[in-house]
N, C-alpha and C positions, 0 to 999 in steps of 0.2 A: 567162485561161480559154480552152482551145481546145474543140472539142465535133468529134462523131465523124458524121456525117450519120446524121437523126433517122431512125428505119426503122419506126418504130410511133405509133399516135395516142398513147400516153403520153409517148412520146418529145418528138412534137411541141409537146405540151401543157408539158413541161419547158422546153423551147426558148422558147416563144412566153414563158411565165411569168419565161425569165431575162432575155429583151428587153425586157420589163414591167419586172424589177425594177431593171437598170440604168440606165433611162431616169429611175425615181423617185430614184434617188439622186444622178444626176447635175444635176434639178431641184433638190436639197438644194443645191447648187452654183452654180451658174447660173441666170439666168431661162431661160422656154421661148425666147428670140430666139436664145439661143446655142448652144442644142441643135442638136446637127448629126447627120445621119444616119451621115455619115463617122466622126463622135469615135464616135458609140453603138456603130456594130460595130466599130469599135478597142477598147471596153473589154468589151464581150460576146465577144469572140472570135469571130467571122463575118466571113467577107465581107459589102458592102453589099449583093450579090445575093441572098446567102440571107437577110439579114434582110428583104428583101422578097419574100421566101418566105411570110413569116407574117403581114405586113403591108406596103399597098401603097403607104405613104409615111412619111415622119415624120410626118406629122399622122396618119394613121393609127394608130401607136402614143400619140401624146398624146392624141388620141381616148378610146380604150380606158384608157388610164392614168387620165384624169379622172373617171371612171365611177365607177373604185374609191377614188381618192380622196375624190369626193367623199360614197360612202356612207361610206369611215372615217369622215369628220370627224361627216356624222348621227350615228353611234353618240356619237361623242363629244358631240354638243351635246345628246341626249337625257339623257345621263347629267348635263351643265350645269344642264339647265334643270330636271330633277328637283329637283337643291338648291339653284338658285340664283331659282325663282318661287313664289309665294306663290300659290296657286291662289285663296285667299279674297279676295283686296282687292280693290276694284274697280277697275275696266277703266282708267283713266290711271294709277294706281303700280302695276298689274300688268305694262301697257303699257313701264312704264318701266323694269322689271324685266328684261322678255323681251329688252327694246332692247340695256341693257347686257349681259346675257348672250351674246347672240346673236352682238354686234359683235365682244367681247374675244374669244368662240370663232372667228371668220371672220377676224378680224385676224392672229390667230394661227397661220392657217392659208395661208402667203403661198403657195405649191407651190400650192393651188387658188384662191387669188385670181387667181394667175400664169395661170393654163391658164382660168379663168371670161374674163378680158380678152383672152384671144387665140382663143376660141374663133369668133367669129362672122367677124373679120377675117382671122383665117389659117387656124385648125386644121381649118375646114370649106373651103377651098380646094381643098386639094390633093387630096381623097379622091373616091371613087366615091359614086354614090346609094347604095348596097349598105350600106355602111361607114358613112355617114350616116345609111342607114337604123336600122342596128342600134343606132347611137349613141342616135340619136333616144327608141328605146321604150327605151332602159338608162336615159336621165334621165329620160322618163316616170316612169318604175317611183321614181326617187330622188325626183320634185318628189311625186308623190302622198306619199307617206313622209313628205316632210319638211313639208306639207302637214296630212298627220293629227297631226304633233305640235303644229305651230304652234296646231291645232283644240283638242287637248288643254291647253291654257294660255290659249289666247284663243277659246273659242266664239263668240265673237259676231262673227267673222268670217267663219262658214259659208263659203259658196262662193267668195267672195274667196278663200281661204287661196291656191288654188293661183296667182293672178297674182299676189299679194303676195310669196310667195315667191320666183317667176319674178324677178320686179323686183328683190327685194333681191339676189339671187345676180349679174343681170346690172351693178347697180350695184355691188356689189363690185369685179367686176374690169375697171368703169370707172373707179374711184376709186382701187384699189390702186398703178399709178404714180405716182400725185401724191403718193403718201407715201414712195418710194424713187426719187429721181429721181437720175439718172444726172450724173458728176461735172462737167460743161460747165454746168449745170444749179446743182449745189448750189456752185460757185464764182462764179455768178451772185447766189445770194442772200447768199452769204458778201461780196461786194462789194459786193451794193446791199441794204442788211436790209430796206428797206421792199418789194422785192420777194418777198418770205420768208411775205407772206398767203398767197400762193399754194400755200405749200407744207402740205399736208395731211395732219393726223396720221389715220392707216387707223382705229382704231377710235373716235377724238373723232368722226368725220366720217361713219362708221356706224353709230354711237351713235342720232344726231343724226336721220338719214337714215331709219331703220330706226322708229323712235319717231312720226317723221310719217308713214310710210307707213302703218304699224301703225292709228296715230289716225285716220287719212285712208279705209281702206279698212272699219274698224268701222263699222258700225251706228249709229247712237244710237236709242235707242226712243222 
């Protein structure tokens, strides 16, 4: 893909949009540590200058990239938990309903498990306040969201919802290496099995995790 230098804001907005979509598909691929800014404008067609034209680092593009993935995945988990909870039962096999929903949708979604665990330790590193900034109220905007749904299946969590949510998102993509671990690693447990507790399945372990936060942060009356 070569491109012609952008001369118009739609132009721009083309450009910025194909640097976006590259980057998500190259996340289909690779985790975020192997993203390089070098490989992305090799497969975008840009120089590495102009793609920091549009944005002012690679964290700056994974920034932005997570934003949108992770409202896809809401859309997707509202549609889950539509048919997958039982709005009548009470609060512990409701609890436990949402749990398993919740986890198998987040498990499933390793591209923002990937970018939730690198977010605090790298992807907010390299960028401006600015760009922080912006990021900042775009997840606001996603924790209320996701927030009002958790409200919608679990009332009795009222104000809790939004740290609850906080918490599970950040424990996801603390937990999600432990369930893909790198191969020095899983030839460690392949030689010592009793090493191999260690090794954690993504949605047993958010299942699990999600269910006691859930129980933890409810009310009881």
């Amino acid at each position: 893909m070569t491109f012609h230098r952008a001369r118009s804001e739609e132009q721009r907005e083309i450009r910025r949009r194909a640097i976006l979509g590259t980057a998500a598909a190259m996340l289909d691929e690779m985790p975020v540590a192997d993203l390089s800014l070098n490989e992305l404008s090799r497969r975008v067609g840009l120089a590495k200058s102009n793609v920091l034209r549009y944005f002012d680092s690679r964290e700056g593009v994974l920034l932005e990239l997570m934003n949108s993935v992770l409202e896809d995945w809401l859309t997707g988990l509202a549609d889950d938990l539509a048919t997958g909870v039982d709005t009548g039962l009470l609060l512990v096999p409701r609890a436990e309903q949402l749990s398993a929903v919740f986890a198998r949708s987040l498990a499933g979604n390793r591209v923002l498990c990937d970018l939730l665990g690198a977010q605090g330790g790298v992807l907010e590193r390299n960028v401006t306040a600015e760009v922080v900034t912006r990021h900042k109220h775009a997840a606001l905007v996603r924790l209320t969201a996701m927030a009002d749904l958790m409200r919608r299946y679990v009332p009795e969590l009222g104000a809790a919802a939004e740290t609850f949510c906080f918490q599970t998102l950040v424990l996801a993509g603390a937990l999600a290496p432990y369930s893909s671990p790198p191969p020095g690693v899983r030839a460690a447990y392949a030689a010592e099995p009793a090493l191999a507790v260690l090794h954690l399945e993504l949605q047993d372990s958010l299942t699990l995790a999600t269910r006691t936060m859930l129980l933890g942060a409810a009310p009881r009356g």
